[in-house]
C-alpha positions in Angstrom: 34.6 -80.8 -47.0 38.6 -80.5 -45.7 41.1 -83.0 -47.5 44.0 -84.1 -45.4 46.7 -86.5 -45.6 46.9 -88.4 -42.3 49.6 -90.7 -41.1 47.8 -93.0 -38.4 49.3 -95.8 -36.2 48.2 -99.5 -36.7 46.0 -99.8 -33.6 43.9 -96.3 -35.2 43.9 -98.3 -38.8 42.2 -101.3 -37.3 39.8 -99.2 -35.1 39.0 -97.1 -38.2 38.8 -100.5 -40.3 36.1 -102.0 -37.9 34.1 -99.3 -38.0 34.2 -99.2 -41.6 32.9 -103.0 -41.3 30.1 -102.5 -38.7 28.7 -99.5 -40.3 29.3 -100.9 -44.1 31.3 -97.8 -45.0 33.4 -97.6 -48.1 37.0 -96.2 -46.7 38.5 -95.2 -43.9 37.4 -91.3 -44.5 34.0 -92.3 -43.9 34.9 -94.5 -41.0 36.3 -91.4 -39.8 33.6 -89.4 -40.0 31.2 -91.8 -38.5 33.7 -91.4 -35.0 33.7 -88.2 -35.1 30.0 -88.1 -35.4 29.6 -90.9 -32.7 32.2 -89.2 -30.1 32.8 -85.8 -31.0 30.6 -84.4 -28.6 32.8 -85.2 -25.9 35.2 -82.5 -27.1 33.1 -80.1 -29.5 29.5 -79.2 -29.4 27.8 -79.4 -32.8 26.1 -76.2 -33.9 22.3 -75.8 -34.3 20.8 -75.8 -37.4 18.8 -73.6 -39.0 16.0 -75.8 -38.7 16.6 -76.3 -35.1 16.9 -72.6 -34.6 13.4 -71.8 -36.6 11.7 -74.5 -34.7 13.0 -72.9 -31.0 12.0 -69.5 -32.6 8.0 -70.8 -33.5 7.6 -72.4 -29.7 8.6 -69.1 -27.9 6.4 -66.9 -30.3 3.4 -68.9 -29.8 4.3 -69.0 -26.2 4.2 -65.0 -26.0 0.8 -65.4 -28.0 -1.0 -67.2 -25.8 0.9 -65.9 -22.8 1.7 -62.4 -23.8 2.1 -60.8 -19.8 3.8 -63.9 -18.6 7.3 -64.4 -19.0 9.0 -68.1 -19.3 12.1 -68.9 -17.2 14.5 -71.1 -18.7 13.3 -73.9 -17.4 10.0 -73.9 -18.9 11.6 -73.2 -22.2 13.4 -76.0 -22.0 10.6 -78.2 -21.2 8.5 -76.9 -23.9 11.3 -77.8 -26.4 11.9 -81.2 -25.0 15.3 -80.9 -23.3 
């Protein structure tokens, strides 16, 4: 967790105060965390987590189990995780 001391116009305090409203936050630092979770993408890619990473790590060693002479282009990795 970062602690800053932000200076925002009015327009960004309203937006921030409406989404503290619809999502029944309880300040504005939440408010901003729930935009940055709900559009941050569109700048910055969130990392994978661990569990993410574990889970991609099981489907390609059971893959190479049942497949072990075969080898999986992206694609098919991709569709075996869902993507």
């Amino acid at each position: 967790m970062v602690t800053m001391n932000l200076k925002v116009s009015d327009y960004a305090s309203r937006v921030l105060g409406v989404v503290k409203e619809k999502y029944g936050l309880r300040d504005k630092s939440q408010a901003l965390d729930k935009f940055t979770e709900l559009h941050g993408e569109e700048f910055v890619e969130k990392e994978a987590s661990d569990e993410y990473v574990k889970k991609i790590l099981c489907i390609t060693e059971d893959y190479f189990h049942k497949h072990p002479n075969r080898r999986m282009t992206d694609k098919e990795l991709d569709a075996l995780c869902g993507l």
